[in-house]
N, C-alpha and C positions, 0 to 999 in steps of 0.2 A: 504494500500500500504506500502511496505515495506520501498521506499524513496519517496520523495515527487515528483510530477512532477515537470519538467521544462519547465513552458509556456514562449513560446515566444512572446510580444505585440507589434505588429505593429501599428505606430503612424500614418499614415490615414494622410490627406488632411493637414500640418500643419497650412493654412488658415481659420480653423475650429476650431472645440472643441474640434478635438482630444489629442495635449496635456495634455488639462486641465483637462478633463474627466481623462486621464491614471493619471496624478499626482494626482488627487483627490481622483481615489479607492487605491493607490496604498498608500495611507495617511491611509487605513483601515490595523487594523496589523492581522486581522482572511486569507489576502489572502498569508499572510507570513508565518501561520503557518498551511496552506495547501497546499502551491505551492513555486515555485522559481521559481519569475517571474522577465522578465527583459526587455526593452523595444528598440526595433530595428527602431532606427531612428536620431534623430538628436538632441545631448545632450541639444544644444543653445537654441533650441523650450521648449525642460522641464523646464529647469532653467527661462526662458521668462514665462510661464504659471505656474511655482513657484509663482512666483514673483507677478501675478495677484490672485493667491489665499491665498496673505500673507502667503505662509510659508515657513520658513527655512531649509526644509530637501534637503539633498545633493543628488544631480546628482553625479552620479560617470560613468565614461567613460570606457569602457572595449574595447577590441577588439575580432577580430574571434575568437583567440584561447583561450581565456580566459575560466577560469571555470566558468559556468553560473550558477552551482547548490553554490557558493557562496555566496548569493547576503541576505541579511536581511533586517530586517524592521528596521526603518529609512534612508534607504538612496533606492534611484534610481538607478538597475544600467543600462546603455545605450549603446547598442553596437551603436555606433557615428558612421554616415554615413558621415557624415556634409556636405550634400548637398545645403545649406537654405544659405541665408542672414539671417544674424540676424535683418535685419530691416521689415521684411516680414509683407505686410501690412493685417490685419484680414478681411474677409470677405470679399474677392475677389478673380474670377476665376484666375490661375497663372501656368503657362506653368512649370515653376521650382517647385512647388507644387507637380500641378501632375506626373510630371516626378517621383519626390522624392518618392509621396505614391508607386509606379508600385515598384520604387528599394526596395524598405524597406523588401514589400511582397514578393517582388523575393529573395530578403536574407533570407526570415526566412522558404521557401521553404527550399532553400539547406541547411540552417542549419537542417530543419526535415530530409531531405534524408539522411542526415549525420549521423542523430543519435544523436545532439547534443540537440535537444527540443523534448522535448511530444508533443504537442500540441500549434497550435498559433491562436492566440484573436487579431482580428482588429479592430483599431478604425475608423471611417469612410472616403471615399475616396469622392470625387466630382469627376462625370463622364466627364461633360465638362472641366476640369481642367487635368483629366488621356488624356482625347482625345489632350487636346492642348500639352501636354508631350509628345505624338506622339505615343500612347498605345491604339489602337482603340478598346477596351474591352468594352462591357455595363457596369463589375461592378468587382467584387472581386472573383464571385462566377466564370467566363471564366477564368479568369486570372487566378486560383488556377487547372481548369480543365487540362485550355492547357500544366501549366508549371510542371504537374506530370505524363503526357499524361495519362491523365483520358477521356476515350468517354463517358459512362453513368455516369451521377451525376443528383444532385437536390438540391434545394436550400429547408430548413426544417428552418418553424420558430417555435420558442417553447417558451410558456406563462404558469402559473401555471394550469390556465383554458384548454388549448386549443392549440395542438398540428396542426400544416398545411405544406402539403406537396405539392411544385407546378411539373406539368406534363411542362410549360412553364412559363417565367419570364419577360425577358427586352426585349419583345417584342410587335410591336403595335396588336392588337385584332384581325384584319382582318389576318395579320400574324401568332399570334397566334393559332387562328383555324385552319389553313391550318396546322400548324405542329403538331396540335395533330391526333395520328396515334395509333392502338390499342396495336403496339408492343411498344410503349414509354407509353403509360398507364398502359402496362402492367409491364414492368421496374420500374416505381416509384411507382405502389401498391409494388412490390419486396421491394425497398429500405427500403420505410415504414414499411414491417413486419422485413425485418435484423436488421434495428436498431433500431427499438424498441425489438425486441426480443432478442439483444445484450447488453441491458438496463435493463435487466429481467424481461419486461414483457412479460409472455407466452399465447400466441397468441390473436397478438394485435387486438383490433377489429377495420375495416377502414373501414371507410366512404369515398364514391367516388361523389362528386360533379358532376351535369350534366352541358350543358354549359349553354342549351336555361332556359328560364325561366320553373319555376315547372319542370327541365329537362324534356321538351320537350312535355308534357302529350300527352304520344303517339303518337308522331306525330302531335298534333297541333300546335307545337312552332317547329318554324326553318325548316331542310332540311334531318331530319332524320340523329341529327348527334351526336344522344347518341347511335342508334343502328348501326350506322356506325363507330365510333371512340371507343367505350366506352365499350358497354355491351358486347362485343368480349374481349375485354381484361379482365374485371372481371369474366368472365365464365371460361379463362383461368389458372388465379390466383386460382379461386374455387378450381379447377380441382387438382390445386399444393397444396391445402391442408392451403389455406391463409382463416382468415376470413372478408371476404370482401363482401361490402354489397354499393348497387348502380345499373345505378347512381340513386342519389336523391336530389331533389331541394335544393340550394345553402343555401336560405335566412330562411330555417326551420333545415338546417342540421347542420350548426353554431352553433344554437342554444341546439340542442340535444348534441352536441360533448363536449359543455363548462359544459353541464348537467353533463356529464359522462356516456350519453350512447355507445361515441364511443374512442377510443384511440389518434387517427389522423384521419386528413380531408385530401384524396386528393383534391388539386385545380387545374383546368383546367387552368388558366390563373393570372397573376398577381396582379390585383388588386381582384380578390376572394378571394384570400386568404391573401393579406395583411389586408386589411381591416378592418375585424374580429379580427384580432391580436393588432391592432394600437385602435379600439375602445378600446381594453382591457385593456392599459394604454402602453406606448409606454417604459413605464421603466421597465417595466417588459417582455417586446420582446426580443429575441436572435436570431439572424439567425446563423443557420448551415450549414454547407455543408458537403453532404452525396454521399458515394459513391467515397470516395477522398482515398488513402494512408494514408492522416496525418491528424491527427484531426483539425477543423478550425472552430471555432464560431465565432459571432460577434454580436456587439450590433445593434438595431433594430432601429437606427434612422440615420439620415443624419448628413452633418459637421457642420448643423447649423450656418450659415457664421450672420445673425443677431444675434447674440449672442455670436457670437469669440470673445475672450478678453477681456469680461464685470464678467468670474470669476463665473456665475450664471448656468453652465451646470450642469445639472443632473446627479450622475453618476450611479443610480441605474442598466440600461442597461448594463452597462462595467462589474460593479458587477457582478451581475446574467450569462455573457457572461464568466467571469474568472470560476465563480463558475462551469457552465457548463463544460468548457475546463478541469478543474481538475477532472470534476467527467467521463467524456469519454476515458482521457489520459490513455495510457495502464499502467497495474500493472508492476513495476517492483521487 
């Protein structure tokens, strides 16, 4: 790239890790001499979450119009929303929390429309805590659809091993089924081969999860709802020229994908494909979202409210979530 990206890092749940995690990678100087990254939230929470991981680097407070492609290693810089109490107690749900994460990500939206970020990297949000904020979203991935009016998206997590694409997400199972439909199966094999084949690899190979167990073995499991939902839409794909192959039993096809027999896994449902990804070591998780305008990664774990404030978060996820963000941002 001829100049560096300009990642935007939304500070997530401040009730959580999120601070601590952003101060923690942002202590690493390899994400300074790949990106200009600058963190959209609330200065008092960095400098608080400083302070818990003994160090001294500076919070610097920017506003909208400031130059974000500015910003260097040693110092933070914070577009300050200051939404927060400075006394905000850790690890607990909080109405002014959630309120704050919903603001933070809906700034760093219009700063992407703007043109003024590459790509934005969140740190994690608490659903109960956006709900008491009065943002009735499941999670990051609505919020980012509805506020760029995106219809088709998909929530895409990616491990070193083992790449998962879900057809549905934050919804309960009995639910879930009902909404998987051969034309939204067909849509996320789609999304699956665009970005990865926008990643360079040429023509990805997909794997498509069944729902029932052994996907259905013909008709002995379930209601006939791999040839009702499923096998209709990979014949469709075929036909477009994708290499897609399905459906096939969940609990062997895992297993083959981390082999490297296949590119990406679609998953029918939410915990199919988390799961797989969370055994894999949860620091090495990213969730993307695909099918958006603006680039948006994010790390693969929750706010962690037992562990707010004790200085002990991981930050490897955030890492590997920057790293990704920088390598998707478009070339300038």
């Amino acid at each position: 790239m001829s100049k560096k990206p300009i990642i935007g890092i939304t500070m997530g749940d401040a009730a959580g890790v999120g601070p601590e995690v952003i101060v923690k990678s942002l202590l690493n100087e390899k994400v300074y001499e790949q990106s200009q990254p600058f963190v959209i939230g609330d200065a008092k929470m960095l400098k608080r979450a400083a302070g818990i991981l003994n160090s001294d680097i500076t919070i610097k407070q920017i506003s909208g119009d400031a130059d974000f492609s500015s910003v260097h290693f040693g110092e933070i810089a914070c577009y300050d929303l200051d939404l927060l109490p400075a006394d905000l107690p850790f690890g607990e749900v909080s109405s002014a929390a959630g309120d704050a994460a919903f603001q933070y990500l809906k700034t760093a939206i219009e700063l992407a429309n703007a043109g003024k970020i590459d790509a934005i990297c969140t740190a994690p949000l608490n659903k109960e805590a956006l709900h008491k904020g009065g943002h009735k979203y499941p999670g990051h991935t609505e919020i980012l659809a509805e506020l760029t009016d995106t219809k088709e998206f998909s929530m895409m997590l990616s491990s070193p091993k083992l790449k998962v694409i879900h057809v549905t997400t934050h919804v309960g199972l009995l639910d879930a089924i009902n909404m998987i439909k051969p034309e939204r199966v067909q849509k996320v094999i789609e999304l699956a081969h665009e970005t990865l084949s926008k990643s360079g690899i040429k023509q990805p190979k997909i794997g498509v999860c069944g729902i029932n167990p052994h996907a259905g073995e013909n008709g002995l499991f379930g209601y006939g709802e791999e040839e009702e939902k499923i096998i209709p839409a990979i014949e469709r794909a075929t036909e477009n020229g994708i290499n897609v192959e399905g459906p096939l039993p969940a609990d062997t096809l895992f297993f083959r994908a981390q082999r490297g027999d296949f590119d990406i896994v679609v998953a029918m449902y939410h915990d199919q494909g988390h799961g797989p990804i969370k055994v894999l070591g949860l620091e090495a998780g990213v969730n993307i979202t695909v099918g958006l305008p603006i680039i948006r990664t994010s790390v693969d774990h929750g706010t962690a409210f037992d562990i707010a404030g004790k200085g002990i978060v991981d930050e490897r996820s955030m890492l590997e979530a920057l790293r990704q963000a920088i390598e998707l941002a478009p070339e300038k």
